[in-house]
C-alpha positions, 0 to 999 in steps of 0.5 A: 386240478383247476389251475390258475393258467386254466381259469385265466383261459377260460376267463378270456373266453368268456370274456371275449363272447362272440369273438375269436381268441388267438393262441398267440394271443393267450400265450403272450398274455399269459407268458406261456408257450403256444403248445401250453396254450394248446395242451389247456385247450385239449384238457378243456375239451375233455372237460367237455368245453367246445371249441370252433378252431379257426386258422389264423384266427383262433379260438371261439367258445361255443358250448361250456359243460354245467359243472361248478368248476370255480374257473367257470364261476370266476370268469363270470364274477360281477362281485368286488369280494364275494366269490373271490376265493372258491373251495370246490370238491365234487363231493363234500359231507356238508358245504356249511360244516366246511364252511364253518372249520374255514371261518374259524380258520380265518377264510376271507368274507366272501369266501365261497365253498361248492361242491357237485353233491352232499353226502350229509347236506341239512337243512333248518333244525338239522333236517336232511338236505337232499343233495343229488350229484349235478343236478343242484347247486349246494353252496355256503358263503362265509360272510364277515359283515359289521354288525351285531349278533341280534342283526344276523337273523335278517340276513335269511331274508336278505339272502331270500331276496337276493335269491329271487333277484338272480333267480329271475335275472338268470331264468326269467322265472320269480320265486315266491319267499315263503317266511322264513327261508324258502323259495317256491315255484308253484307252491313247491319248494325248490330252495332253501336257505340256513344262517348260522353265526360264529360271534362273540357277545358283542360282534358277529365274527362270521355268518355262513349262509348255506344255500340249495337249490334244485336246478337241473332236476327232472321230476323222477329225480325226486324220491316219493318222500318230496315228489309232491312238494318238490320242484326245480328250476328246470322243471318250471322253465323247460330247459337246462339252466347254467348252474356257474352262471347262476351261482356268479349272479347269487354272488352278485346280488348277494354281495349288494344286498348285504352292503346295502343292509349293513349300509342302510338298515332292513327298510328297504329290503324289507319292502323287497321281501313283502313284495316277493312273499307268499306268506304275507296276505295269507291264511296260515299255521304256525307250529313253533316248538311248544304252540301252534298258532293260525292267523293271517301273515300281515308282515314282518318287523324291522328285526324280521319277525313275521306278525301273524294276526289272530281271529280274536284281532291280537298280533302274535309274533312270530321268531321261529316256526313251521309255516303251513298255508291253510287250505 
């Protein structure tokens, strides 16, 4: 049970960096008893948090657990909304499809549900997510952004540029966006992105943007099935990344990108995108539901649609497809 006595704790230890906190001073600040304060700190403990305990001059966090615990996520916050309210379960059928009953519920615009594993997670045309128990990061925000429905789509691309931003903020690593809404490393996947909308014929009444990344999977945690197509962030760095610090900076970058998209229009994340994206300058094969189209990805539009130029020199718009690189 993650209470709020317990994240205001952790939040100041976080907080406080390098330097001790008194449990004196926590008990003041949080108008609590020493022996509370002392009683949080051993439940922290157990939780796997590391403490060195210095006399008279108190506690200095050395090694936090990579679990998804929303007091670990908030006490690295950057964000104005985002993240602000957290639903957190170890287990979940599916973030989007809780994410949705809250939506409908009315849940804030920045509301965030994560969980440590999906038991039914899906991906784009209602494909099946693998979801492995805290390796990854499976999450869905509820964004309430101002904008009509026909602007929705774009949030895909303005979620996949956010992504790459946080990803190599956190990792050092740089993604490359393949249209429309993977990140690979490598040529291998290790994120997917799925937007789906609540609106009416004129507004957007919600977006909910499910995100998955494989993060701390070690190559045999893979099944044959995608063992080849497959990576994680782990894998490409060599070494455990914290999965709280990074979903507070998805936060982050997914809150100012999206401001800035409903503020000033696609242009200049469109830049951004084309900059990060392997698609563009390619050789590649579209399979939409009826066709299947080769050309070279010269771009996207202003409404994100991706432009593919064929070998007899036509441009052919592409609104929804399966994109394969030609060898």
């Amino acid at each position: 049970m993650n209470t709020p006595i317990k994240y205001e704790i952790v939040k100041r230890l976080f907080a406080a960096k390098d330097k001790p906190i008194s449990g004196q001073q926590l008990a003041d600040e949080l108008q609590i008893s020493r022996t509370a304060v002392w009683k949080y700190m051993k439940q922290l403990e157990e939780e796997g948090y590391e403490f060195e305990a210095t006399r008279k001059k108190g506690y200095l966090l050395q090694k936090s657990p990579d679990t998804l615990d929303p007091s670990k996520i908030k006490a690295l916050l950057e964000t104005e909304r985002f993240g602000r309210e957290i639903i957190y379960e170890e287990s979940l059928t599916s973030t989007q499809t809780i994410a949705h009953q809250l939506a409908q519920e009315g849940a804030l615009d920045g509301t965030l549900v994560i969980c440590e594993e999906q038991t039914e997670g899906r991906g784009r045309l209602m494909r099946e997510w693998k979801s492995q128990k805290g390796k990854g990061i499976w999450m869905s925000i509820i964004m309430r952004p101002d904008v009509a429905p026909y602007q929705a789509p774009q949030f895909t691309l303005v979620a996949a540029v956010a992504l790459t931003y946080a990803i190599f903020d956190v990792t050092g690593v740089s993604p490359a966006i393949k249209w429309p809404n993977d990140l690979l490393i490598n040529g291998m996947k290790c994120t997917g992105i799925l937007t789906e909308m609540q609106a009416d014929p004129d507004r957007v009444n919600a977006i909910i943007m499910g995100i998955g990344i494989n993060v701390n999977h070690q190559q045999e945690d893979f099944g044959e099935e995608i063992a080849s197509i497959a990576t994680s962030l782990r894998i490409s760095l060599g070494k455990e990344i914290d999965r709280a610090a990074l979903v507070a900076k998805i936060l982050y970058y997914m809150e100012a990108f999206s401001k800035q998209y409903v503020a000033e229009g696609f242009e200049k994340i469109k830049t951004l995108w084309e900059k990060n994206s392997c698609t563009i300058g390619n050789r590649i094969k579209a399979t939409t539901l009826r066709e299947t189209f080769i050309g070279k990805a010269v771009g996207i539009t202003k409404d994100g649609v991706l432009q593919l130029l064929l070998d007899d020199g036509t441009i052919k718009e592409i609104i929804s497809a399966d994109i394969e690189l030609e060898k």
